[in-house]
C-alpha positions in Angstrom: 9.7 23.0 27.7 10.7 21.7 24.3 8.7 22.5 21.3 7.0 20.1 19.4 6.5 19.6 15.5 3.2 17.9 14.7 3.5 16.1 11.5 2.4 17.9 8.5 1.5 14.0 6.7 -0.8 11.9 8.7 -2.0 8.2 8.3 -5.2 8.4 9.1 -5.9 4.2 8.3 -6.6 1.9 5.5 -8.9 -0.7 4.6 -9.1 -3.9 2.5 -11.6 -3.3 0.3 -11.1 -6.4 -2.1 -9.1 -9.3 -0.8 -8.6 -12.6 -3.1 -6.4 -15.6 -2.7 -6.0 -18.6 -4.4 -4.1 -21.9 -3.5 -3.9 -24.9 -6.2 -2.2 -27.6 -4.2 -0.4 -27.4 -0.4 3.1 -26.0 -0.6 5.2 -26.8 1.6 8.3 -25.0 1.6 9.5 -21.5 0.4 7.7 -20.2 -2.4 9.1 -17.3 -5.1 6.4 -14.8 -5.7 6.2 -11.9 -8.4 4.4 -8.7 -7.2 2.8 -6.2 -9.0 1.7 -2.9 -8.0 -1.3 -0.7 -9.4 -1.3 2.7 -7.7 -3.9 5.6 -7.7 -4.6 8.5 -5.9 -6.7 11.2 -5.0 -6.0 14.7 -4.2 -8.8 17.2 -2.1 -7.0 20.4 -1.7 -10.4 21.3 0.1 -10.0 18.6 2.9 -6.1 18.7 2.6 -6.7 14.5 2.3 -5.1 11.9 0.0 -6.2 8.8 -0.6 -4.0 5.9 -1.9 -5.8 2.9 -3.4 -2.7 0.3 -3.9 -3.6 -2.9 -5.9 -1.2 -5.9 -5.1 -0.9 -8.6 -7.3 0.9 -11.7 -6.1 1.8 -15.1 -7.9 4.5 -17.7 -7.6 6.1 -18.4 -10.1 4.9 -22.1 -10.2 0.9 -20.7 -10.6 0.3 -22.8 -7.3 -0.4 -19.2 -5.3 -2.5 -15.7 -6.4 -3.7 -13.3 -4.4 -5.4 -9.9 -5.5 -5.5 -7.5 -2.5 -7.2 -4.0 -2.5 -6.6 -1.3 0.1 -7.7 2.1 0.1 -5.4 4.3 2.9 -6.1 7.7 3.9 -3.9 10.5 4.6 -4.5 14.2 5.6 -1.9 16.9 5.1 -1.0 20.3 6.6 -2.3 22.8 3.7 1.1 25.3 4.1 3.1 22.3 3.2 5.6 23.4 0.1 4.4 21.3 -3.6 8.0 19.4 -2.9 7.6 18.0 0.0 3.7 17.3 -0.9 5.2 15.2 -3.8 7.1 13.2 -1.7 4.4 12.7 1.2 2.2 11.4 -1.8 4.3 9.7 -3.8 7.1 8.4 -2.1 5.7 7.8 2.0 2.0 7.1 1.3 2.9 3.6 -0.1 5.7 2.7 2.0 3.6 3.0 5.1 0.2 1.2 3.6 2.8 -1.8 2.7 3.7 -3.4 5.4 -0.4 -3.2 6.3 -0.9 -5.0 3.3 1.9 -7.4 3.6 0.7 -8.3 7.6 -2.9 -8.7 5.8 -1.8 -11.7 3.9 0.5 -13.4 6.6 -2.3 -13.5 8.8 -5.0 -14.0 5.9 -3.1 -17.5 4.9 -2.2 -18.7 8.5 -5.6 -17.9 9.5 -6.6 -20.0 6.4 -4.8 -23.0 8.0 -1.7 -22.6 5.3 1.6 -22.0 6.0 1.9 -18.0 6.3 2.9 -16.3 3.1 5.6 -13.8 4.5 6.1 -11.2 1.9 9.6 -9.3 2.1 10.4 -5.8 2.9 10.5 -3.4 -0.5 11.3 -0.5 -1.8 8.5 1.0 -3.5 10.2 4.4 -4.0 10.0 3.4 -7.8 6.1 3.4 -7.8 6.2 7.4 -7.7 6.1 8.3 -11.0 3.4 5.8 -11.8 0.9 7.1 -8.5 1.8 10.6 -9.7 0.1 9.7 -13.6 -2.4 8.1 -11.9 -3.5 10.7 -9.2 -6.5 13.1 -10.1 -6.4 16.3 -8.2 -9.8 18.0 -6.7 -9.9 21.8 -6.1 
């Protein structure tokens, strides 16, 4: 019988908890979007939990598309876990799996809106690690 790890950094789910859009004519075509990202988190060394609220800001460059999503994810962790590792759970994994939530969120939020989808690509948001680290309070 092979033995099995459990993860020590679990997803436990998100949600939206402020979704905003805004569409000033019909585009038609491919649009070129800026993102911005506003991390925070929250540490419970009690619960072992993180939560991750990621603010997305989204605009083309043409002012003809905003949106403003919200979403809160949480995360438990295994207590044992070394402060390194914990840093990258946090910092580094914690976004990239709430991401491509948010980005599904918006495809279906437009199409279902009866515009053409707005497909957001694929990032890296490694660099966001040092900014959710300044903004992540910690509760003993």
């Amino acid at each position: 019988m092979e033995n099995i790890t459990i993860s020590s950094f679990k997803f436990d789910g998100f949600k939206i908890t402020k979704s905003y859009f805004e569409m000033n004519e019909i585009v038609e075509g491919n649009l070129t979007f800026t993102i911005g990202f506003a991390p925070k988190g929250l540490i419970n060394e009690k619960t072992s939990t993180f939560k991750l609220e990621l603010v997305v800001n989204i605009e083309d460059e043409d002012k003809k598309f905003k949106a403003n999503i919200t979403a809160v994810a949480s995360y438990t962790y295994d207590s044992n876990i070394q402060a390194e590792n914990l840093d990258k759970f946090f910092y580094i994994n914690a976004p990239a799996i709430l991401f491509p939530y948010i980005r599904a969120y918006i495809s279906s939020l437009t199409t279902l809106s009866g515009l053409n989808p707005i497909t957001l690509p694929t990032l890296n948001l490694s660099n966001l690690g040092e900014e959710l680290k300044k903004n992540t309070v910690i509760e003993k």
